[in-house]
BAFIRO-620679 format. One record per residue (C-alpha): residue in three letters; x, y, z. Coordinates in steps of 0.25 Angstrom, whole numbers, plus 2048, in hexadecimal, padded with zeros to 3 digits. Example, Ala and Ser with C-alpha at 12.3 -4.5 7.8 and 13.67 -1.06 7.14 Angstrom:
ALA8317EE81FSER8377FC81D
//
This chain:
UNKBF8DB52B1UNKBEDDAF2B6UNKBE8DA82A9UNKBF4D9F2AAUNKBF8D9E2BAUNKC05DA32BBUNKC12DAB2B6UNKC1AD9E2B4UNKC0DD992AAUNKC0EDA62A3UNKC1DDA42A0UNKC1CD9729BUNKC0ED9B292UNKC10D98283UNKC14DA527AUNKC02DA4275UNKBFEDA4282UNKC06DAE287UNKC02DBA27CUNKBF4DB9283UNKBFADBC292UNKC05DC728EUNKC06DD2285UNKC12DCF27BUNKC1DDD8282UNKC19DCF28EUNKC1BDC2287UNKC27DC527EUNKC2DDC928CUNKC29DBD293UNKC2CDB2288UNKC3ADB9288UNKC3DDB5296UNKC38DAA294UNKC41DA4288UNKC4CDAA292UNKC48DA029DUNKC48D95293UNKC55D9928EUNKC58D9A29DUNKC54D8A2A0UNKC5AD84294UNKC65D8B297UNKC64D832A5UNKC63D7829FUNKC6ED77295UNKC76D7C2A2UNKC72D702ACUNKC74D662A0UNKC84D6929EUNKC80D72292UNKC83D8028BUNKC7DD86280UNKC87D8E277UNKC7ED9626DUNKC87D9B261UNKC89DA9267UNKC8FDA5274UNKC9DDA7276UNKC9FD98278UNKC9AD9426CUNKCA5D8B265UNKCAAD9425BUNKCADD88252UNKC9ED8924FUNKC9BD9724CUNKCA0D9723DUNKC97D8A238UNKC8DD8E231UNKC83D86237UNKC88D88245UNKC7ED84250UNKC77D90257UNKC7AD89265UNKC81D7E26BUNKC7FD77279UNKC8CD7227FUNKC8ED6828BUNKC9CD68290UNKCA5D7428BUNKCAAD7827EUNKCB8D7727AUNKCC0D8527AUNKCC0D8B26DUNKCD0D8A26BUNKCCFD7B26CUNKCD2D75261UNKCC5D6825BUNKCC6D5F253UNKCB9D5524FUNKCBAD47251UNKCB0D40247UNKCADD31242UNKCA5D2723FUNKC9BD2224AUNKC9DD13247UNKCADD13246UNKCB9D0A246UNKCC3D07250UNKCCCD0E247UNKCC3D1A247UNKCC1D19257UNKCD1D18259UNKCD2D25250UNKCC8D2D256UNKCCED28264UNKCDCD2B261UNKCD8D3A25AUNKCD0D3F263UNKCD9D3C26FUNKCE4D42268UNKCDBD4F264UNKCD7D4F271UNKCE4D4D277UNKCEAD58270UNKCDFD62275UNKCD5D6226AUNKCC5D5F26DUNKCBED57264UNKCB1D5825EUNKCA7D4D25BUNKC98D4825DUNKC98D3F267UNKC94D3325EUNKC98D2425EUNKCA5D1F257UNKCAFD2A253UNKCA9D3725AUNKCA7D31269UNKCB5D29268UNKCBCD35265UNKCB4D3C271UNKCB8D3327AUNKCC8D32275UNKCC8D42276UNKCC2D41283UNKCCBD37289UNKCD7D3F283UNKCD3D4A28CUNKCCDD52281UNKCC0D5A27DUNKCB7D56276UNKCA9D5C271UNKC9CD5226BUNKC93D59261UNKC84D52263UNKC79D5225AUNKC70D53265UNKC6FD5A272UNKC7BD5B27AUNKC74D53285UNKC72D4B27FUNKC7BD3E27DUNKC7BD3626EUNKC7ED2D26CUNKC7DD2827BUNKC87D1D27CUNKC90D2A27BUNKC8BD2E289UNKC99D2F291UNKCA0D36286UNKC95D40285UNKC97D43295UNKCA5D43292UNKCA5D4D288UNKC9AD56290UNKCA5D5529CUNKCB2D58292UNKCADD5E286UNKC9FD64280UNKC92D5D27BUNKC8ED67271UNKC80D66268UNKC79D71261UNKC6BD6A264UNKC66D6D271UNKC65D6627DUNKC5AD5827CUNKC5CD5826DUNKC5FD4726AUNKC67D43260UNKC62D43252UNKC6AD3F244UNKC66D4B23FUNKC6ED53249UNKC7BD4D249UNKC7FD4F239UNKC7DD5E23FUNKC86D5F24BUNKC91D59243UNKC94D6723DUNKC96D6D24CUNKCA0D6224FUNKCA9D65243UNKCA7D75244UNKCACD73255UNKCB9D6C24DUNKCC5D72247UNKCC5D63240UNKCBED5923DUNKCC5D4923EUNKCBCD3F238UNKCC2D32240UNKCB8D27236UNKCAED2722DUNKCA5D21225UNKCA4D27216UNKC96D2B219UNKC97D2F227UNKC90D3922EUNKC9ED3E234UNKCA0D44225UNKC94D4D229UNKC9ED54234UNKCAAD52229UNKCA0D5B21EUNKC9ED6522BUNKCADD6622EUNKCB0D6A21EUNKCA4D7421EUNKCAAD7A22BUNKCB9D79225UNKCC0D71230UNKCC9D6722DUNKCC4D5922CUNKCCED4E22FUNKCCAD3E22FUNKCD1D30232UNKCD4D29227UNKCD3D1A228UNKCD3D0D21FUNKCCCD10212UNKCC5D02213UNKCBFD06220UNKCB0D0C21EUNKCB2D1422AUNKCBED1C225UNKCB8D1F217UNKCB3D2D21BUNKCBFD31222UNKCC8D2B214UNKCBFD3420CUNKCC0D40215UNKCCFD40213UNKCCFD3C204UNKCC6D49204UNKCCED5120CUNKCCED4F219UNKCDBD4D221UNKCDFD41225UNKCDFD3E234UNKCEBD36236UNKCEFD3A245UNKCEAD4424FUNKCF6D4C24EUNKCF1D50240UNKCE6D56244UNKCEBD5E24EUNKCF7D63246UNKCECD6923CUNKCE4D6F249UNKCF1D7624CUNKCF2D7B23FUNKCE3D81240UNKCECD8B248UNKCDED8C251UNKCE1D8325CUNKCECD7D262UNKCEED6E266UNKCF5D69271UNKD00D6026CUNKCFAD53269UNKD00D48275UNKCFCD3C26CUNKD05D40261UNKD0DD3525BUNKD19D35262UNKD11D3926FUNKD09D2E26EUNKD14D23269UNKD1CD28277UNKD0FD25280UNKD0DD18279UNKD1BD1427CUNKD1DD1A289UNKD29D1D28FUNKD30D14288UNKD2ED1B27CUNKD28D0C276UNKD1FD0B26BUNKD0FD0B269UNKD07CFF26AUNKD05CFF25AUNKD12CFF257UNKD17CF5262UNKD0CCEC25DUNKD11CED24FUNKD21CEC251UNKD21CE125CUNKD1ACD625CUNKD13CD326AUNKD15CE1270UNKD06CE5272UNKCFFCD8276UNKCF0CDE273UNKCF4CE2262UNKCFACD3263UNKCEDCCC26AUNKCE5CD4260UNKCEDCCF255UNKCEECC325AUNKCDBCC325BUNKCDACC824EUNKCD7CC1241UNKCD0CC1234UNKCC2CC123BUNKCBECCF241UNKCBBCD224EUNKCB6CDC257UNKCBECE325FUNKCB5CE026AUNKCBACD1269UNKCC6CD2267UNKCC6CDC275UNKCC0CCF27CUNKCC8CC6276UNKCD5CCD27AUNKCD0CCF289UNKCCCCBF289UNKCD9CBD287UNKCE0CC7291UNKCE4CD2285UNKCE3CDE28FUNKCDECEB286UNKCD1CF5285UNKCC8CF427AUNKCCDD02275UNKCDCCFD277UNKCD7CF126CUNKCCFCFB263UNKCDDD03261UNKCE5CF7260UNKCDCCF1253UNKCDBD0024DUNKCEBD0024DUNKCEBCF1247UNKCE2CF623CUNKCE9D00239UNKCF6CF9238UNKCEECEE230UNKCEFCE323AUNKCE2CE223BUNKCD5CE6233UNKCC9CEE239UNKCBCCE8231UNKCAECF1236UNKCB0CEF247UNKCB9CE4247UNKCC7CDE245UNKCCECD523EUNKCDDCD023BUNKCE4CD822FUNKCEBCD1225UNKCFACCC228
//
């Protein structure tokens, strides 16, 4: 003791410098506590920063984890997990997406979630984080997988969805608290988001796209795997047209992916509110009257935004970022998401064509 000064200097002596104080019953006895008070202030730690840790033996371990092979020893979790019986499914795309594919992910994950089922995604641009939000605004759950530590937001201009998700749902990483994002990781925690869901819905892809990785997952893990199909011209669509000509069901409306997670006979889904006649009688009101598509495609001059975007649109495309200004400069009242929705329905229906980001006239 009175080589090194204190009790409190002995404790913290490295394990060498120790053997020459204690006998080795001593220090076996005293490096025991000690780990126990480390354990003890990490603890602390994950505790003040809104985190768990979960190893794979406690009770709250998901138990959609424990069959993978390569399961992951721990997870830490900020926010709360899902209960077990609710049914998931993973909303997954490209991170540079099309309007198409940001009105998809919208209209699927609100649905999903409106119908009581959490989404799984990872907290990326494009797909991932418009499907987060869409869940979130629907009312629903949703969990971000990250390839770094769970405090840690990436990308950052993801920031409010990320508080959003730690209030409402769960932050969740295998890699401890401080780690930074780092490419190597991410291709890794994509097997956790497909294992977590008992589907996986590829909303748009690239052929070569790093969504594939969590598609090759899903299969290994043998959930269902589901994509959007889209125009077969269209570069961001041809890994979701080759998933289905390989196999994969074709996604053609929210209601039929949630007949199929009824027929896992696992979970049980709350009737879906946005199902087609539901959502044609909230469209027309009391009134029973018509949507807004098909107002603008059987009269003439019934929705004044479809005709003033008509009207704007030629053979020279352009963003619809212009086109918004241009509308409010002349007095065309509407959000930039109501116009984002508007030109996906004119692309679809041919009036107009989607070329990259930007828009033009279809032919007549």
């Amino acid at each position: 003791m009175e080589a090194v000064g204190s009790a409190e200097r002995v404790f913290y002596l490295e394990e060498e410098k120790l053997g020459l104080l204690l006998s080795p019953a001593q220090q076996k006895k005293l490096l025991e506590v000690r780990n126990r008070a480390h354990i003890r202030r990490e603890y602390e730690m994950l505790k003040n920063s809104g985190m768990e840790l979960y190893p794979a033996s406690d009770p709250f371990y998901p138990k959609r984890l424990l069959p993978i092979p390569d399961r992951p020893e721990a997870i830490y979790v900020k926010g709360k997990l899902p209960q077990e019986r609710i049914p998931a499914v993973a909303v997954i795309g490209a991170r540079v997406c099309s309007a198409y594919g940001a009105y998809m992910a919208e209209q699927f994950a609100a649905a999903l979630a409106s119908a009581g089922v959490c989404t799984i995604s990872g907290l990326a641009r494009g797909i991932d984080g418009i499907g987060q939000r869409a869940a979130l605004r629907a009312g629903g759950t949703t969990c971000a997988v990250l390839g770094c530590g769970a405090d840690i937001c990436y990308p950052p201009e993801n920031r409010q969805l990320y508080d959003c998700i730690g209030r409402q749902g769960a932050i969740i990483s295998e890699y401890p608290p401080g780690t930074p994002p780092r490419a190597g990781l991410f291709p890794q925690r994509n097997r956790i988001i497909s294992a977590l869901a008992d589907m996986v819905l590829v909303i748009e892809a690239r052929e070569k796209s790093g969504t594939l990785i969590t598609v090759d997952m899903a299969l290994e893990q043998g959930k269902e795997v589901w994509a959007v199909p889209g125009r077969i011209t269209d570069e961001l669509s041809r890994g979701c047209n080759r998933l289905i000509w390989q196999g994969a069901s074709p996604a053609l409306s929210p209601a039929a992916l949630l007949e199929e997670l009824q027929k896992l006979a696992v979970f049980p889904c709350r009737e879906m509110p946005g199902s087609e006649s539901d959502g044609r009688k909230k469209a027309g009101g009391t009134g029973g009257g018509t949507d807004r598509t098909d107002a603008g495609r059987n009269s003439s001059g019934a929705d004044p935004l479809r005709t003033a975007v008509l009207d704007r649109l030629d053979f020279s495309a352009v963003s619809p970022e212009r086109l918004y200004e241009e509308l409010r400069a002349a007095g065309v009242s509407c959000s930039l998401t109501q116009l984002m929705q508007l030109l996906v329905e004119l692309t679809l229906e041919g009036s107009c064509v989607q070329e990259g980001n930007r828009f033009r006239a279809g032919m007549p």
